[in-house]
C-alpha positions as CSV (number, residue, x, y, z in Angstrom):
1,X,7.1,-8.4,-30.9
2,X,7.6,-5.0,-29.9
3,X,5.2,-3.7,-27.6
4,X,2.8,-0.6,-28.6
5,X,4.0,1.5,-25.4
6,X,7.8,0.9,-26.1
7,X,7.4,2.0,-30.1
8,X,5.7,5.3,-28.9
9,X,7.2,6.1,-25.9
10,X,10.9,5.9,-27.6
11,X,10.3,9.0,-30.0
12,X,8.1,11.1,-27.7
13,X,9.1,10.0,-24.0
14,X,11.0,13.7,-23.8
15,X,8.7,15.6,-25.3
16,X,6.1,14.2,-22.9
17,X,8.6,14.4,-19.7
18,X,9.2,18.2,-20.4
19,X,12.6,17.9,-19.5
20,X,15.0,15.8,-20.9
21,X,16.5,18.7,-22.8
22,X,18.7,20.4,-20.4
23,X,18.8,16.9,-18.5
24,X,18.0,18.2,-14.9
25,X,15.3,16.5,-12.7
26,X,12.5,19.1,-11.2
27,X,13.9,21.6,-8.8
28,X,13.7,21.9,-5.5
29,X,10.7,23.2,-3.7
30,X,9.7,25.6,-1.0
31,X,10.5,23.5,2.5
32,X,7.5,22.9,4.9
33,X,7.6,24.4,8.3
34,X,9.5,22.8,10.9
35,X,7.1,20.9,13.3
36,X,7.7,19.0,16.0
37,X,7.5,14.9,16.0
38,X,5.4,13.4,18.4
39,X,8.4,11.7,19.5
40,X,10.4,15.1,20.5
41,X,7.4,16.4,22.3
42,X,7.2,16.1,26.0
43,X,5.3,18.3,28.5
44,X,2.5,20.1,27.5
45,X,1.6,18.0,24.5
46,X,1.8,14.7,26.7
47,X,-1.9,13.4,25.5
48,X,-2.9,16.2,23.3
49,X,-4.2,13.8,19.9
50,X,-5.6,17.0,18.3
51,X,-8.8,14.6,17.3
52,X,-6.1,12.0,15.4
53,X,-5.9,14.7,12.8
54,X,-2.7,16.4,13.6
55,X,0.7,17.2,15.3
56,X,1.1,18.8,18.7
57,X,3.7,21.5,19.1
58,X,5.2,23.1,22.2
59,X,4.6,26.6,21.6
60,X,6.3,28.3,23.9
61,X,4.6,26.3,27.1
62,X,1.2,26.1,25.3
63,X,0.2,22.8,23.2
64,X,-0.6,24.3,20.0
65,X,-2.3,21.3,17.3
66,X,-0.7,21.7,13.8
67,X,-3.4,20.1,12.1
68,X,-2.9,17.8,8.7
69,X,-3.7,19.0,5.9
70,X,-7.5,19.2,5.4
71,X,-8.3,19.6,9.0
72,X,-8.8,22.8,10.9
73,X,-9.4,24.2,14.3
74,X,-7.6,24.3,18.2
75,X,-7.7,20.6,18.0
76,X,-8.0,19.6,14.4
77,X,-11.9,18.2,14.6
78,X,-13.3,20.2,12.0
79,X,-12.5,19.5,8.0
80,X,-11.3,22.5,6.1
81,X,-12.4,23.3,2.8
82,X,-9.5,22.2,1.4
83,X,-10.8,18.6,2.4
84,X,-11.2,17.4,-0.8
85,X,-8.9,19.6,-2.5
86,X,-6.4,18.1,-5.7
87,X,-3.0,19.8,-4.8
88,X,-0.3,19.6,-7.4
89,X,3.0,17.8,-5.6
90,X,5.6,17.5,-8.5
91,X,5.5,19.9,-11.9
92,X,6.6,17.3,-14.5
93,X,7.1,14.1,-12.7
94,X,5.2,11.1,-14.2
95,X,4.6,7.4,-12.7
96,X,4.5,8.8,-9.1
97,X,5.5,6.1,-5.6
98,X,5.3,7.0,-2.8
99,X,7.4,5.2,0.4
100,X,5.9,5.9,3.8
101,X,8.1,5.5,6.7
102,X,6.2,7.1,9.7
103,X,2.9,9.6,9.5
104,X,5.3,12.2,9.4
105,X,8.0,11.4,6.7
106,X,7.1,10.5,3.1
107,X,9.4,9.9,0.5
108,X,8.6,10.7,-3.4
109,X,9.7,9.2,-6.4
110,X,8.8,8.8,-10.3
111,X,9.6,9.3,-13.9
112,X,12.0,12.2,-14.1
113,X,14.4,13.3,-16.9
114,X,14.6,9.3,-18.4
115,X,18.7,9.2,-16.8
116,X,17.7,10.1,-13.0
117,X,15.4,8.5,-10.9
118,X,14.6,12.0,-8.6
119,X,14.0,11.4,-4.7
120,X,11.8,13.9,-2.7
121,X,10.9,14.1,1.1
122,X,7.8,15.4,3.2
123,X,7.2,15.2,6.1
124,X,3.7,16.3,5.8
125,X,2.4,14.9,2.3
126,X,2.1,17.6,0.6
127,X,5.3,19.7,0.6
128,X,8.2,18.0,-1.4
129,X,11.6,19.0,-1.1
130,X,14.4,17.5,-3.2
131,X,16.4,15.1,-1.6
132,X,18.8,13.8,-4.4
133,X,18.8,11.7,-8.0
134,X,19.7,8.1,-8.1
135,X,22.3,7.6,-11.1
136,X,22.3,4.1,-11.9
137,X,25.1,4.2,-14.4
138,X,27.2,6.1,-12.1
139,X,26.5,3.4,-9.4
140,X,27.6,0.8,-11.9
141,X,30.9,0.6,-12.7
142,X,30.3,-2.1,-15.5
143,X,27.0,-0.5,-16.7
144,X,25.0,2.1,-18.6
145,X,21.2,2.7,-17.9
146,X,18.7,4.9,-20.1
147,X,15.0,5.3,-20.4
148,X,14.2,4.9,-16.4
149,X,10.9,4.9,-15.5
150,X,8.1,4.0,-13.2
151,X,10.7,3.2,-9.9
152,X,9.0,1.6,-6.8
153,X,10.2,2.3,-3.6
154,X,10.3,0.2,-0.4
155,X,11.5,-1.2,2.6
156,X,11.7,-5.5,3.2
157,X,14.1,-6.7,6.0
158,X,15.4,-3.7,7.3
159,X,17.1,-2.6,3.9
160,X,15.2,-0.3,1.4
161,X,15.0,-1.3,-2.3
162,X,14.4,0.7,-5.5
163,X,12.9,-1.4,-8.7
164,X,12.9,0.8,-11.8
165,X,12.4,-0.1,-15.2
166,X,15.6,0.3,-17.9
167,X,17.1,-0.4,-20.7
168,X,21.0,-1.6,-19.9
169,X,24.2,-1.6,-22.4
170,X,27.8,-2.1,-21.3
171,X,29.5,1.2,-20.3
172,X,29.4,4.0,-23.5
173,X,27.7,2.1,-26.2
174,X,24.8,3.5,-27.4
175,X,21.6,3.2,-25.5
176,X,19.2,1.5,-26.5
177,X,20.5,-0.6,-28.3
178,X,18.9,-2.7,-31.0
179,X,17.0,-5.5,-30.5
180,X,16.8,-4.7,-26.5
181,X,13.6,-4.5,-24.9
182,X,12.9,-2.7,-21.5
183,X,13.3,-4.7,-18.2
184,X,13.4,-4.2,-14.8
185,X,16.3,-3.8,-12.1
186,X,16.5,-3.2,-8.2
187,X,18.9,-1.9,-6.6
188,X,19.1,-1.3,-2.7
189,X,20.0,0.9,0.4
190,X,21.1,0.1,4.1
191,X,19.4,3.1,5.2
192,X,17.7,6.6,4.8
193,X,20.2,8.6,3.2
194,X,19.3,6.3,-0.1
195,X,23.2,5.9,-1.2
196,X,21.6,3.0,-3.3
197,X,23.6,0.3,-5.2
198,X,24.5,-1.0,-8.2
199,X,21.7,-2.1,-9.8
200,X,20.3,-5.7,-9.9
201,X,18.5,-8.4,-11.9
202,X,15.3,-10.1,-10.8
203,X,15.6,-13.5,-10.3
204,X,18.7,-13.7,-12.9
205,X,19.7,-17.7,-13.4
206,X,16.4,-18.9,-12.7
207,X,13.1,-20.0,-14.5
208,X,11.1,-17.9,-11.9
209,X,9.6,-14.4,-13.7
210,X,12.8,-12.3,-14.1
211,X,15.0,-9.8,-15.9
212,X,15.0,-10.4,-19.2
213,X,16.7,-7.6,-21.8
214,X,15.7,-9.6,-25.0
215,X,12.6,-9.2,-27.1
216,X,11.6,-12.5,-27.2
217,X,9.3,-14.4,-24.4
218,X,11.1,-16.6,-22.3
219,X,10.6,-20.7,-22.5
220,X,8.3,-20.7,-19.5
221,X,5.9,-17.7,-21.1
222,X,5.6,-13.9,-22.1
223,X,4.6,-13.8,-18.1
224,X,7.6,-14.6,-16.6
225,X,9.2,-11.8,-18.1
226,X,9.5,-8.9,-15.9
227,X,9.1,-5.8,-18.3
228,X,8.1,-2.4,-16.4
229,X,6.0,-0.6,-13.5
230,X,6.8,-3.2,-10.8
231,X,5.1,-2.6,-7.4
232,X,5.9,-4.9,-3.8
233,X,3.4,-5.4,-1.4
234,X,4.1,-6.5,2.1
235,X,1.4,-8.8,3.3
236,X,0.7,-11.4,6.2
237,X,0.7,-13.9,3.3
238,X,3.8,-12.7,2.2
239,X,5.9,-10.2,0.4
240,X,4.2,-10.0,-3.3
241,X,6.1,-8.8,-6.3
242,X,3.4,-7.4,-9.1
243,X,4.2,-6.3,-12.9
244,X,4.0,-5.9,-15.9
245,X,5.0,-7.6,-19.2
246,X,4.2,-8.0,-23.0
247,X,2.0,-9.7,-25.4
248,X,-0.7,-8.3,-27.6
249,X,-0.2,-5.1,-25.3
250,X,0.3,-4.7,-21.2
251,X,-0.9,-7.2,-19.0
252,X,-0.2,-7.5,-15.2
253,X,1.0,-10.5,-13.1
254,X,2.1,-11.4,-9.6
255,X,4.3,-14.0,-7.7
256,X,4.5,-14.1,-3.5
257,X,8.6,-13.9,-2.9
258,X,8.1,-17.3,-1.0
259,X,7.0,-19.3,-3.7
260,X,8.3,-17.8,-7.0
261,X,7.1,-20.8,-9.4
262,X,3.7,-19.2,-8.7
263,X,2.3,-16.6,-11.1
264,X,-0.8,-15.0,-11.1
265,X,-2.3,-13.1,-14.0
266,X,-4.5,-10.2,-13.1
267,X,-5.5,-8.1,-15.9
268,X,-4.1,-7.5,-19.6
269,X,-5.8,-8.5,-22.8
270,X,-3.4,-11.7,-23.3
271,X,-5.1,-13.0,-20.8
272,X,-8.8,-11.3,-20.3
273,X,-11.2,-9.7,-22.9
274,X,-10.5,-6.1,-22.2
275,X,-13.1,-2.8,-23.7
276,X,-11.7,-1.1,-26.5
277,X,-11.0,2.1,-24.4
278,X,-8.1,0.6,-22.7
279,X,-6.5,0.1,-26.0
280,X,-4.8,-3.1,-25.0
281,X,-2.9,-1.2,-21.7
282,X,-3.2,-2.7,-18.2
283,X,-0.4,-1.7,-16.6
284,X,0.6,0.5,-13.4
285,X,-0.5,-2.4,-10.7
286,X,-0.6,-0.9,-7.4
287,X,-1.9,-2.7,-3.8
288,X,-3.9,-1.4,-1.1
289,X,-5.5,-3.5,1.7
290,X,-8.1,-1.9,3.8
291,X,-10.4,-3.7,7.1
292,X,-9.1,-6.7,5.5
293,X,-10.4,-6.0,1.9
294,X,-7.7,-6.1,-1.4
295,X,-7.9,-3.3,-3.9
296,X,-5.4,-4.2,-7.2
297,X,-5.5,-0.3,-9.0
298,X,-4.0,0.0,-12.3
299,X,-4.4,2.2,-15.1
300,X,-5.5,1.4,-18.7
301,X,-5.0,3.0,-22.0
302,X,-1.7,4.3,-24.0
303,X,0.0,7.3,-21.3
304,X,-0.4,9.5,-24.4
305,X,-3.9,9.3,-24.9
306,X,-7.1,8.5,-22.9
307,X,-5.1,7.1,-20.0
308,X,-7.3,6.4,-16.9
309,X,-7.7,4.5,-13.4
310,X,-9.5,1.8,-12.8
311,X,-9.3,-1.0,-9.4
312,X,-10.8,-4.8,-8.2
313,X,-11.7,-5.6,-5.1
314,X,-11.3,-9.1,-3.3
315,X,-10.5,-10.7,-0.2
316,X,-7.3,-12.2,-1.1
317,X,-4.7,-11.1,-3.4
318,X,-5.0,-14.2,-6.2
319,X,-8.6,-13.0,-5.9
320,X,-7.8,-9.8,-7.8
321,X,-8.2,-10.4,-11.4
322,X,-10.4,-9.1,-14.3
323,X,-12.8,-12.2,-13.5
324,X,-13.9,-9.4,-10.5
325,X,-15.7,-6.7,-10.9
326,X,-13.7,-3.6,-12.7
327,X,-14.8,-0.3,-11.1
328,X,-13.4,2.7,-13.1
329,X,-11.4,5.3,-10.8
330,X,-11.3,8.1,-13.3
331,X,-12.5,9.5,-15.9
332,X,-10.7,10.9,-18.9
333,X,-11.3,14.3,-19.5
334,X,-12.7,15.6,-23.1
335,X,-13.8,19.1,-24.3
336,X,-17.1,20.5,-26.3
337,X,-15.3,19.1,-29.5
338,X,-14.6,15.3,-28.1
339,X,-10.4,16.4,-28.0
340,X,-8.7,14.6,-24.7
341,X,-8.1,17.7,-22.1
342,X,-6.9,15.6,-19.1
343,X,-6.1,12.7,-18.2
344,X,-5.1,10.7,-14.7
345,X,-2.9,7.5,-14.1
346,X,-0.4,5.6,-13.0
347,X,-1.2,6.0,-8.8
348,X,-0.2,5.0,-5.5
349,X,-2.7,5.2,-2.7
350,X,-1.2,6.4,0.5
351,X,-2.4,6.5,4.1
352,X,-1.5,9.1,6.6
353,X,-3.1,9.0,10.4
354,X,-6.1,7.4,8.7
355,X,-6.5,9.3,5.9
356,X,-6.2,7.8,2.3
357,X,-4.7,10.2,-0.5
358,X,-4.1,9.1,-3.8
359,X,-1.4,10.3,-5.3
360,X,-1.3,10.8,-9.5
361,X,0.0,12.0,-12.5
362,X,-2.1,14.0,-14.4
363,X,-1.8,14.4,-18.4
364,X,-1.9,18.2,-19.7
365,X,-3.0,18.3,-23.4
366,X,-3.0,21.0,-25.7
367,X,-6.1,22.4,-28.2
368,X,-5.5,19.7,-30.2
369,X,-5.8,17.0,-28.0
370,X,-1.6,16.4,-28.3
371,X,0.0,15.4,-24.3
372,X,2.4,18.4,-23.5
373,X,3.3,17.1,-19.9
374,X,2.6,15.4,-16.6
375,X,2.8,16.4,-12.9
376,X,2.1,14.6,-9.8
377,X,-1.1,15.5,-7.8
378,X,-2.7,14.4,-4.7
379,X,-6.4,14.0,-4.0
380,X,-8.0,12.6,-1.0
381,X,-9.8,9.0,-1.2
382,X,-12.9,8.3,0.6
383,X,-14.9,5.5,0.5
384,X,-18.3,4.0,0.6
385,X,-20.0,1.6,2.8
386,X,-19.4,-1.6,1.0
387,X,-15.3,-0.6,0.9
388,X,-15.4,0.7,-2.5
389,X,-13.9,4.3,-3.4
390,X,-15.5,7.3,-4.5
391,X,-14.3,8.5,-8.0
392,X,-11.7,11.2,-9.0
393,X,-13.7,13.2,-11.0
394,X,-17.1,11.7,-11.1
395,X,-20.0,12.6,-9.4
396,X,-24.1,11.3,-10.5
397,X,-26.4,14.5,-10.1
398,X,-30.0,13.7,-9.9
399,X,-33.3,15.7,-9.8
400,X,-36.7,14.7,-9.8
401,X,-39.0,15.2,-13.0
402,X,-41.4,18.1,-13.3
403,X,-43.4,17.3,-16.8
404,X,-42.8,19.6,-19.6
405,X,-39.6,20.6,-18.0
406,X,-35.8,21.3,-19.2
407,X,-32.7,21.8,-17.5
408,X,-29.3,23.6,-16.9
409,X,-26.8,22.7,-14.6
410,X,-24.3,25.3,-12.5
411,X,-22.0,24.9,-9.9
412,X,-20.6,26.9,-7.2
413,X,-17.2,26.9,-5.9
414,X,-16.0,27.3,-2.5
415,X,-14.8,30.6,-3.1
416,X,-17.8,31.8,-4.0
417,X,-18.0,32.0,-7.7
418,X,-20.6,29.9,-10.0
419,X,-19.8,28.9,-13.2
420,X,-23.1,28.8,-15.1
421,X,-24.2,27.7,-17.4
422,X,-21.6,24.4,-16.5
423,X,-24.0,22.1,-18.6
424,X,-26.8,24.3,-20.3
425,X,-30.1,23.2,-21.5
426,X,-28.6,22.0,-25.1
427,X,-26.7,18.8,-23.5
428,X,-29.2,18.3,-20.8
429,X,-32.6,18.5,-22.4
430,X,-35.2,17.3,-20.2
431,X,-33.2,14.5,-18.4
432,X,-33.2,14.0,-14.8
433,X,-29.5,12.9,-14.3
434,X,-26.0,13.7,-15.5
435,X,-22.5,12.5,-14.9
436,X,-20.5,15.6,-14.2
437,X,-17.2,14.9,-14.9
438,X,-15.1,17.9,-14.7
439,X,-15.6,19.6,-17.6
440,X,-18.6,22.9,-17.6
441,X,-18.7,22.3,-21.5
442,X,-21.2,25.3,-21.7
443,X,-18.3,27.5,-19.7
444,X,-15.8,27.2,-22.2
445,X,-14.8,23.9,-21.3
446,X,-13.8,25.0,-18.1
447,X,-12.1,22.1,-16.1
448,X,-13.2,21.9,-12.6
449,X,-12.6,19.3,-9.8
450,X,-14.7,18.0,-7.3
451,X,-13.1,19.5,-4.2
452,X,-13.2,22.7,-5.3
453,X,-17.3,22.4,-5.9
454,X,-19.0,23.6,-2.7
455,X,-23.1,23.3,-4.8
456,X,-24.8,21.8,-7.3
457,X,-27.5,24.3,-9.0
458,X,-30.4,22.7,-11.2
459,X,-32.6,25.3,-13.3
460,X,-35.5,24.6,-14.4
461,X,-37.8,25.8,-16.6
462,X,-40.8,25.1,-19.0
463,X,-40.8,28.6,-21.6
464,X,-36.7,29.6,-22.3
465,X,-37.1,32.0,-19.4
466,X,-34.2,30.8,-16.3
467,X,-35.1,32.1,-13.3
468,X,-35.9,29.2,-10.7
469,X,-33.4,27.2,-9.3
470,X,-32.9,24.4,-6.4
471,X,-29.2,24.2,-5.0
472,X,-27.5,21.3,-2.8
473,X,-24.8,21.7,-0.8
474,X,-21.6,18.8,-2.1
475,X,-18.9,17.8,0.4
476,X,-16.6,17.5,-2.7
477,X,-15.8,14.0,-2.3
478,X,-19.4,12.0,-3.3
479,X,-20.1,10.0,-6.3
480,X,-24.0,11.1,-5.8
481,X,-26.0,14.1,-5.1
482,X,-29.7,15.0,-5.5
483,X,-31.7,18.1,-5.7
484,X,-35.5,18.0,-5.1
485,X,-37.4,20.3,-7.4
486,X,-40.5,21.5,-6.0
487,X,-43.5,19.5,-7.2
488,X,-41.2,17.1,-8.6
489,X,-41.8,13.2,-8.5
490,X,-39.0,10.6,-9.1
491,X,-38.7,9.4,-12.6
492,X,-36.1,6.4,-11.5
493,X,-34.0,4.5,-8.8
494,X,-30.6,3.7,-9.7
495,X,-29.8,1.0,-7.5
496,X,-26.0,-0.5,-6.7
497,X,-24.7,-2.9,-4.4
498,X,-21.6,-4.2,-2.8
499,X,-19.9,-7.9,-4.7
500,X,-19.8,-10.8,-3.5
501,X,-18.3,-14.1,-4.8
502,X,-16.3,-13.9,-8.1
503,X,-18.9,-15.7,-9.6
504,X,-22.0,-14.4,-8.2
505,X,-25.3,-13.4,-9.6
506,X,-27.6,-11.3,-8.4
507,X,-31.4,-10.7,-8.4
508,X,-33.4,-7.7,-6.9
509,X,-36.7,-7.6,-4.6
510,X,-38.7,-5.0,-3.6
511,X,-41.1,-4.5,-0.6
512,X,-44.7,-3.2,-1.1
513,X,-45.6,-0.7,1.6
514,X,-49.0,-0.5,1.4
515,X,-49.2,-5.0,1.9
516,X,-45.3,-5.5,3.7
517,X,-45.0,-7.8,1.3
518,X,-42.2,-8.7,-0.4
519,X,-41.9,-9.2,-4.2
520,X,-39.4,-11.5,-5.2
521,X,-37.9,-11.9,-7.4
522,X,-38.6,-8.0,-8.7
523,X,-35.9,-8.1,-11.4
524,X,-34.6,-12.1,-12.1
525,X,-31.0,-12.7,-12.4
526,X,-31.7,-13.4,-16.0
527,X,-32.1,-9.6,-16.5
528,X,-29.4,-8.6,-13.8
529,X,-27.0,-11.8,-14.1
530,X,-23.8,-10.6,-12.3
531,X,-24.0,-6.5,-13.2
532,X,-23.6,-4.7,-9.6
533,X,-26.0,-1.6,-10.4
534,X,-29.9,-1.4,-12.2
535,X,-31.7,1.2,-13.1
536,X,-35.4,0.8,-11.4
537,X,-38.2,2.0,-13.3
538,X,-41.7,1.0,-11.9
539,X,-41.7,-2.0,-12.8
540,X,-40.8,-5.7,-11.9
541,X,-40.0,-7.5,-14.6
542,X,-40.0,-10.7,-13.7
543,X,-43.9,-11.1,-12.2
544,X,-45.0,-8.1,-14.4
545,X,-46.8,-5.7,-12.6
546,X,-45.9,-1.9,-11.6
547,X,-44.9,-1.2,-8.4
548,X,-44.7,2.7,-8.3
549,X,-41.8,4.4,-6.3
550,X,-44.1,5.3,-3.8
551,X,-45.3,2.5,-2.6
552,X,-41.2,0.5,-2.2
553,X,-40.8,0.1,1.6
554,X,-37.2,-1.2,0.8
555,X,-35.4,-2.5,-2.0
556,X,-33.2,-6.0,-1.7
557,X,-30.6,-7.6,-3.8
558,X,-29.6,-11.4,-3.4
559,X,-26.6,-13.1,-4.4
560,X,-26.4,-16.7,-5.3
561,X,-23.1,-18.7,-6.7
562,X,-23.8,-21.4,-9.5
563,X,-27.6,-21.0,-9.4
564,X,-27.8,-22.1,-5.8
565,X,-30.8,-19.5,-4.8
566,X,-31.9,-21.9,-1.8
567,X,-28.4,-20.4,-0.2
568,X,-28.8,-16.6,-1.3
569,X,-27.3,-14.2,0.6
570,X,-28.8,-10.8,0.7
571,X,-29.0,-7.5,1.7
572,X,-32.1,-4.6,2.0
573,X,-32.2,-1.0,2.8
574,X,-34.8,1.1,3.1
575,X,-36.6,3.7,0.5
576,X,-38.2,6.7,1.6
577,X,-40.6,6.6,-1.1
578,X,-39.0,9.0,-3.1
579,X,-35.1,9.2,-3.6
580,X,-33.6,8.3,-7.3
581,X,-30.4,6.3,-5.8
582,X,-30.5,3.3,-3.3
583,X,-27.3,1.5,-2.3
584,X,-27.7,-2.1,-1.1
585,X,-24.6,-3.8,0.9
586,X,-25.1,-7.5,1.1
587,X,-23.1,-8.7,4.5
C-alpha cells in the first residue's frame, strides 16, 4: 500500500520546495562577523565568561563580550528584546537538522531542491552561510538518487554520517521508478569538510529494521522497514536509531545500535489511537534529553496541510510513546474564514551555552489556504518547572470577571505599536480567558508571534463605549499571563501539573484557609482519571460542597498507579486567594 504522504508529495513536492525548477539549492547568505574562539583568545580575555552568555574578543588590548544572540550588555547579563524573537535561518529549506560541533560552529541541513542535500555553517546559530551540496548520484558510481529529503546529520566514532531519505535506480533510468517506495540511506565523512561517500543501506542482509526499496512490508513487519525522517541519538544507553515507516499512515519506531532485534514503537496510528487532526501522520521523531528527562518531538499531520508539533516526556527512551502524555508544541495557524495561514514542523531542538533553540520549518499558505513554500526558523525554547516546554505560538490570557462586562483584546509590540482590536468584543464576548495563538483575527488576520509581543491589553466595558483598559507586561516566551481588572473577582482556576508514571491517575485536594484543613479528595480520580490539567470552579465534587476561591490556602494533586492511593505521591502549591492559574509539580 502506498502511503498517503508519498501519493501527495510526488506531484506537488516542487511546487511546495519552491525551487526544483531551475534546480539550485538556496544561495548563499550574508557571512557573520568574524569573532574570536575562546580557544584563540589569550590575555585579556583570560576569565572574562561574559555571564555564560557570550564570546570574549581581544579588542585591541580591551576584552570586549560579543554577546549570543538574545543577550545584551558589557558582559552579556541582560536579555535583549530580541530574546524571544522567531528569526528566519533558511528561505525555502524544509525538514531542517541541525549538527552541533562546539558552541561556536553549527552545521545546517534539510530538504533542498529534491537532487541536493544543501550544507550550511554558523558559527553563531543564526547566520548561515553555504558550505556545499551533497550529490549522492555523483558520489555513486553505480547509482542514481531522487526525491531526497529529511537528511540527519551526525557524528558516532569519530566519523560523521548523513542519513537521508531516497528513492534509488541504477545509473540513468528513470527515477522513480514504478513500484519503488522511498527508503532510507547513510552515507559518511572522515571529517569536517563533508566529502561524504557513496551512499549506504541500513542494515542491508539482515532481519534487523533496514533499507528496504519495495512496497511491500518485510516478513518481520511494516516496522522494520526503514522509510524516511530518520534521527540518531547518542545516549549513555546507547546510540538509538529513530524512524519512520508505513501502514495506515506514518508511525515512528526505534532500535539502540547495540541490540538491533529490539524495536520500539512510539507513535503512529498502526499502532496507537491517534485524534483526527493528525490525519494518520506521526512522523519527524527528534530526541532531546534534559536534567536527565527524555523529550521524543515529532510532528503530526500531512506537510501540506495543518502540519504541527507535538512532544512526550519520560525518563527513559522506550518510555516515550503515545501511552505518555502528548503535549502539543504548536499550533496551526487559521484565519477569520477557518483557511490554514501557517503552519510549523518537522524540528530539531538545539542547545548553545545553555540555551535551547528550536529550529523549524514554517508552511507559508496563500488566500486560499494552498502551501506556497517553507523556510527554516529559529525560536528560543524555554521551559517550565516540571521540565515541560512553553509553546511556539500559544499563550492562555486570563482576566478576572467584572459582572455585566465584555471584552476586547490588544497587544503591543516591542516596537511600540498596538494592534487593536487583535481579538474584538465579537469573538470574546464576556469570557474571561482566550488562547491567543498568533493570529489578531479582528486586525485583518494579522499574524503575530510571541516574541515580538511586549503587552497584553484587556478592554473592558459594560455600554459599547472602550475606554478603560488594564495592560500586563509579557516576556514573549510564557504559555500564561493575567491581567487584574479593577473590582474584578476570579471566575476560575485552571490547574496543571507535572506526569508521573505512564499509568498514573490523579486526584486533586484543596486546603480551606479559614480551618487549615485539608479537603480531600476535592475532585476524585473518577472525574480527573489520568488528564494533567482541571478547570476549578468552586466546587469539590467529590464531597459536594463549595469551597470559594477565596478561602483555598493551596491546591494539591496526588498520583497513584493501579489504584494504590495508600502510596500517592503528591504535590501542593500555594493560592493567593485569587489567581485563575495554579501549577502543581508533584516531586
Amino acid at each position: 500500500m502506498k502511503p498517503l504522504r508519498m501519493v501527495v508529495l510526488l506531484s506537488t513536492l516542487c511546487a511546495a520546495l519552491a525551487g526544483c525548477g531551475d534546480g539550485q539549492a538556496p544561495g548563499p547568505q550574508a557571512a557573520p562577523d568574524e569573532v574570536s574562539t575562546p580557544q584563540a583568545l589569550a590575555g585579556v580575555c583570560d576569565g572574562v565568561t561574559c555571564s555564560g552568555h557570550g564570546v570574549c574578543k581581544d579588542n585591541a588590548g580591551s576584552a570586549v563580550c560579543v554577546c549570543d544572540e538574545g543577550f545584551t550588555g558589557g558582559a552579556c547579563a541582560t536579555r535583549g528584546a530580541d530574546y524571544g524573537a522567531r528569526t528566519l535561518l533558511m528561505p525555502y529549506l524544509a525538514d531542517p537538522d541541525v549538527y552541533k560541533e562546539n558552541d561556536d560552529l553549527f552545521f545546517l541541513t534539510g530538504t533542498g531542491n529534491g537532487v541536493l542535500l544543501p550544507l550550511y555553517e554558523s558559527n553563531d546559530l543564526r547566520t548561515f552561510t553555504f558550505k556545499k551540496d551533497y550529490n549522492p548520484s555523483a558520489a555513486d558510481p553505480v547509482y542514481d538518487y531522487c526525491f531526497l529529503w529529511a537528511p540527519d546529520l551526525g557524528k558516532y566514532s569519530g566519523a560523521y554520517q548523513l542519513y537521508f531519505s531516497a528513492h534509488r535506480v541504477p545509473n540513468g533510468a528513470a527515477c522513480p521508478p514504478a513500484g519503488q517506495e522511498v527508503t532510507t540511506f547513510v552515507a559518511t565523512a572522515p571529517d569536517l569538510n563533508f566529502n561524504f561517500s557513496a551512499p549506504q543501506p541500513i542494515n542491508a542482509n539482515t532481519t534487523y529494521p533496514r533499507t528496504s526499496t519495495g512496497t511491500a512490508c518485510l516478513p518481520q513487519g511494516c516496522n522494520r522497514n526503514i522509510r524516511i525522517d530518520s534521527a540518531t541519538f547518542n545516549d549513555t544507553s546507547g546510540r538509538w536509531f529513530f524512524y519512520v515507516w508505513f501502514d495506515r499512515g506514518n508511525n515512528i519506531s526505534s532500535y539502540n545500535t547495540a541490540a538491533p532485534g529490539t524495536v520500539y514503537n512510539h507513535a503512529g496510528p498502526a499502532v496507537f489511537a491517534t485524534p483526527a487532526y493528525e490525519e494518520g501522520i506521526n512522523e519527524a521523531p527528534e530526541l532531546f534529553k534534559r536534567n536527565g528527562q527524555y523529550y521524543l518531538l515529532f510532528s503530526g499531520g500531512w506537510y501540506n496541510s495543518q502540519y504541527t508539533m507535538y512532544y512526550v516526556m519520560g525518563d527513559s527512551i522506550p518510555q516515550l510513546t503515545r501511552a505518555r502524555a502528548v503535549r502539543r508544541l504548536s499550533q496551526p495557524l487559521r484565519n477569520s474564514a477557518g483557511r490554514l495561514v501557517q503552519s510549523h514542523g518537522h524540528n530539531v531542538l538545539v542547545e548553545r551555552r545553555g540555551e535551547v533553540f528550536n529550529v523549524f520549518h514554517v508552511g507559508a499558505f496563500d488566500a486560499a489556504g494552498n502551501l506556497t513554500s517553507r523556510s527554516t526558523y529559529k525560536q528560543r525554547v524555554a521551559f517550565k518547572p516540571d521540565g515541560s516546554m512553553h509553546s511556539l505560538n500559544q499563550v492562555n490570557v486570563r482576566w478576572n470577571k467584572l459582572t455585566g462586562y465584555s471584552y476586547s483584546l490588544d497587544v503591543v509590540l516591542r516596537d511600540g505599536t498596538v494592534v487593536g482590536p487583535c481579538l474584538a468584543v465579537g469573538v470574546l464576548g464576556q469570557a474571561n480567558k482566550t488562547v491567543f495563538d498568533g493570529v489578531c483575527r479582528s486586525a485583518g488576520d494579522r499574524v503575530v508571534t510571541k516574541g515580538d509581543i511586549a503587552a497584553f491589553r484587556i478592554f473592558y466595558s459594560n455600554n459599547g463605549v472602550w475606554g478603560p483598559f488594564v495592560e500586563t507586561a509579557y516576556d514573549g516566551i510564557s504559555d500564561d499571563v493575567a491581567l487584574d481588572l479593577p473590582g474584578g473577582f476570579t471566575p476560575f482556576v485552571d490547574l496543571s501539573w507535572s506526569e508521573e508514571e505512564t499509568t498514573a491517575q490523579y486526584s486533586i485536594d484543596v486546603q480551606r484557609r479559614d480551618t487549615g484543613a485539608w479537603i480531600g479528595p476535592c475532585i476524585g480520580v473518577t472525574a480527573v482519571n489520568k488528564s494533567l490539567s482541571w478547570t476549578y470552579q468552586g466546587r469539590c465534587d467529590t464531597p459536594g460542597i463549595n469551597v470559594p476561591y477565596s478561602n483555598i490556602q493551596a491546591f494539591r494533586v496526588c498520583s497513584a498507579v493501579n489504584g494504590d492511593w495508600a502510596h500517592a505521591r503528591c504535590g501542593a502549591t500555594a493560592y493567593d486567594g485569587r489567581s485563575m492559574h495554579s501549577q502543581v509539580v508533584i516531586p
